[in-house]
C-alpha positions in Angstrom: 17.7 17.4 37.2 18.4 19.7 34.2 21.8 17.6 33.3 19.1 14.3 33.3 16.6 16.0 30.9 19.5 16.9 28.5 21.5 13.4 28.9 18.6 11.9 28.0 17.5 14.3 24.9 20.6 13.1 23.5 20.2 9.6 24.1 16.9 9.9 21.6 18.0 10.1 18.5 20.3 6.9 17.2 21.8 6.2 13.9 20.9 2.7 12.6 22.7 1.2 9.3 20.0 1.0 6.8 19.4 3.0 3.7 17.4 5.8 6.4 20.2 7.7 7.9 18.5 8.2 11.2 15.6 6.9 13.5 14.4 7.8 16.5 14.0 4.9 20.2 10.5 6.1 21.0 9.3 5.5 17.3 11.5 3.0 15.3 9.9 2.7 12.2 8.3 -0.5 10.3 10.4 -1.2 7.9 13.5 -1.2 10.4 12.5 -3.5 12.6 11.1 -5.9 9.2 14.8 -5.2 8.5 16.3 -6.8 11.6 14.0 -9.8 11.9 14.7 -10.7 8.0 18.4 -10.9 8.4 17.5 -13.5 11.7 15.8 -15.5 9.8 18.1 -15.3 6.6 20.7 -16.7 9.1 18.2 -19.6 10.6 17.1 -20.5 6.8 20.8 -20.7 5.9 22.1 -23.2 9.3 18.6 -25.4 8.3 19.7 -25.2 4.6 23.2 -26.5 5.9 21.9 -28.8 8.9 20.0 -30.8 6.3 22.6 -30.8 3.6 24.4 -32.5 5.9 22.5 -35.2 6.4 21.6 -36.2 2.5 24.4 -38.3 1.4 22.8 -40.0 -1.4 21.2 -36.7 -3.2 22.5 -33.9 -5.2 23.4 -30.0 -4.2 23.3 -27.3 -6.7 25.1 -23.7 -6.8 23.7 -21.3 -9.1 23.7 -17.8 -10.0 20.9 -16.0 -12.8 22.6 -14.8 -16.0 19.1 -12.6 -15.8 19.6 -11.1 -12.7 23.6 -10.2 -13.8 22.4 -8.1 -16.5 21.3 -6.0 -13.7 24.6 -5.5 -12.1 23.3 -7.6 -9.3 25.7 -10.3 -8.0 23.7 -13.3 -7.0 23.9 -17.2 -6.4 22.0 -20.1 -4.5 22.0 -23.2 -3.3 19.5 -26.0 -3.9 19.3 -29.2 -2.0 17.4 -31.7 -2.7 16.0 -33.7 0.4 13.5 -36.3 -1.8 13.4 -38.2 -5.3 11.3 -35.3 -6.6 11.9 -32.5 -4.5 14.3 -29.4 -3.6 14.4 -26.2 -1.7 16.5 -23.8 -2.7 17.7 -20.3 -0.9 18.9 -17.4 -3.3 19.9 -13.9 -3.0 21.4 -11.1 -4.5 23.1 -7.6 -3.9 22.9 -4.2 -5.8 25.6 -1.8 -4.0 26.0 0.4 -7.5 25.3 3.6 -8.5 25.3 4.0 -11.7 25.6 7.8 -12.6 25.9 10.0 -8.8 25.3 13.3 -10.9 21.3 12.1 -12.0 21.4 9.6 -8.8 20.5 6.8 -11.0 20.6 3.4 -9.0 19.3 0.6 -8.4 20.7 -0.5 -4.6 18.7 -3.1 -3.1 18.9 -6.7 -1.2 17.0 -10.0 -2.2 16.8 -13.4 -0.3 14.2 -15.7 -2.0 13.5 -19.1 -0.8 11.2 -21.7 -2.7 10.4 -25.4 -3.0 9.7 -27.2 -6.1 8.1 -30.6 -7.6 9.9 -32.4 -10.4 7.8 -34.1 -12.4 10.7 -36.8 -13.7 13.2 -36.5 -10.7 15.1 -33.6 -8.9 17.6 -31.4 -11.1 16.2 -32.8 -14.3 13.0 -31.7 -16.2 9.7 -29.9 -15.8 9.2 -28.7 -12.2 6.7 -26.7 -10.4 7.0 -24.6 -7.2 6.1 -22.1 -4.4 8.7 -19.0 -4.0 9.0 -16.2 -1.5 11.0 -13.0 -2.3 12.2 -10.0 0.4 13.6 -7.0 -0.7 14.9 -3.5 1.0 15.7 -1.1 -2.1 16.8 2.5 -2.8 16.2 3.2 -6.5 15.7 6.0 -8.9 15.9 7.2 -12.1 15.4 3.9 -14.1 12.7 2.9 -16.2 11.1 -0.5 -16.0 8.9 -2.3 -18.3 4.9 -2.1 -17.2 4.8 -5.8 -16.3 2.9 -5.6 -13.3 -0.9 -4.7 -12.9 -1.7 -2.5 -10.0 -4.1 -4.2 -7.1 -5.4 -1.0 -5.3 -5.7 2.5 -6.9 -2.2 3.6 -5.3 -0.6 1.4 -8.1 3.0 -0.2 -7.6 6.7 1.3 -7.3 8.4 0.5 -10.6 6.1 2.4 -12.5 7.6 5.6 -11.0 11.4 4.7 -11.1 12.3 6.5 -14.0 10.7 9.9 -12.5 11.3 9.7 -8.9 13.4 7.7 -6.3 11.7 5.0 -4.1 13.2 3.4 -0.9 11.6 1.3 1.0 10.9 -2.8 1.4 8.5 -5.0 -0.5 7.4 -8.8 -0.2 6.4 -11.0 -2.9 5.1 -14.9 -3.1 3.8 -17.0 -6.2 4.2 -20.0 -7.9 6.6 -20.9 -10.4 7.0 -23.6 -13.4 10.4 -24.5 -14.9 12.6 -26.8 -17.0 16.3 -28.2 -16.6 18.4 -30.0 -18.4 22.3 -30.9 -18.5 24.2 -29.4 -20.4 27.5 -31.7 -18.7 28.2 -34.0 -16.5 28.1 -31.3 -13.7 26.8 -28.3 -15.0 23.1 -27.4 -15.5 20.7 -25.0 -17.4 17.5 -24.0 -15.9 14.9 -21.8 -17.0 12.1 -20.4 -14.7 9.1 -17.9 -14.3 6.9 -17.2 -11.5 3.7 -15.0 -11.0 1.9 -13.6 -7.8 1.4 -11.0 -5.3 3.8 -7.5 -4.3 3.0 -5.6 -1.2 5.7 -2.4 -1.0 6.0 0.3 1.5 7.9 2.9 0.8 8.9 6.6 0.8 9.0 8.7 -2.7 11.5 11.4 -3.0 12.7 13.5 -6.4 15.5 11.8 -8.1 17.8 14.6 -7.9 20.8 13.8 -5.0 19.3 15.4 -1.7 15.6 15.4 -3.5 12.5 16.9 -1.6 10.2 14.1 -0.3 7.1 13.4 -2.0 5.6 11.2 0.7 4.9 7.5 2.2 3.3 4.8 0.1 1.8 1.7 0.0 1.2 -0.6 -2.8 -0.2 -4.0 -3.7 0.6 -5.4 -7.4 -0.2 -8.7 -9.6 2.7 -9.4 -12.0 6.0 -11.5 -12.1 7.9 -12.8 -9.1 10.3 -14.7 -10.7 12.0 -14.9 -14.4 15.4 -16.7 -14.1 18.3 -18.2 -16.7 20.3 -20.1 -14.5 23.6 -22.1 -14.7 23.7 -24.7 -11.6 26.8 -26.1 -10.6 26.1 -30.3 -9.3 28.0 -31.0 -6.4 26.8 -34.4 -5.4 
């Protein structure tokens, strides 16, 4: 009975591949399981992205990547298909892995999948365009300031404001609508410009930036600001 007892004690505590080192069966936390079911559905979005590329013969399919979001140190691209005269989906994403000084633990480490679907005003790829976009992020980040571009909701305010004093890991999710213009600038290449505006919600934990910092505690923000802001080169393949 006692060799049950202490099988089992062991069996309790896991270790699960996300930024948290460690998690425990008889209380996985939120952001964990949000974690699991994102990367499902990243996969499903990315077979019905392909699924119905396949079957437009007639209209065009864009790669692009954000000059923007490079001058981050975040590698990023996306596809955009369009599926009418005047209108596309597109699926982005990028990935931080960097640290960029281990001493101070400055980084900015973080995922991002963002879908959207736009309205061209002329026709798709060419023009003004409005649109709906989503974003999804899981971040570990610390030590960098960010400009105040976002207007707290609730009274507990909203992460960036405290990068450049603390580090913040956690998720957030993000939707708004976005206008744009493109143009070519070649017979296969593209420029597009974008900007979007909406609604944050974050959770996340707030530790000292230092490396092995003291935790400050759990929070939980809402914020109004940007959800998109994009200089992007698209690559027609059709």
């Amino acid at each position: 009975m006692y060799h049950t007892f202490a099988f089992a004690e062991r069996l309790e505590k896991v270790t699960i591949p996300t930024f948290k080192k460690t998690t425990y069966i008889h209380g996985r936390q939120q952001n964990i399981i949000i974690d699991v079911l994102m990367k499902r559905y990243l996969i499903i979005a990315v077979l019905i992205l392909f699924a119905g590329a396949g079957s437009i013969n007639a209209q065009r399919i864009g790669v692009k990547t954000n000059a923007l979001y490079w001058a981050t140190a975040t590698p990023n691209a996306g596809l955009e298909f369009a599926f009418a005269d005047r209108w596309t989906v597109e699926l982005s994403g990028g990935w931080n892995p960097w640290t960029f000084n281990s001493k101070k633990n400055i980084k900015a480490k973080h995922y991002l999948v963002s879908p959207e679907v736009r309205y061209w005003f002329c026709e798709a790829f060419n023009g003004h365009f409005l649109g709906i976009g989503g974003n999804f992020t899981q971040f570990n980040v610390g030590g960098i300031p960010v400009p105040g571009l976002f207007a707290p909701a609730e009274t507990e305010g909203i992460v960036l404001a405290k990068l450049k004093n603390s580090r913040s890991e956690g998720w957030a999710a993000g939707a708004g609508l976005l206008y744009g213009y493109a143009f070519p600038i070649s017979r296969r290449w593209n420029m597009e410009f974008k900007v979007g505006a909406g609604f944050w919600y974050s959770e996340y934990d707030s530790y000292e930036t230092r490396p092995c910092g003291l935790f400050r505690g759990s929070n939980v923000s809402k914020a109004i600001g940007l959800t998109d802001l994009g200089v992007s080169f698209i690559y027609l393949i059709k």
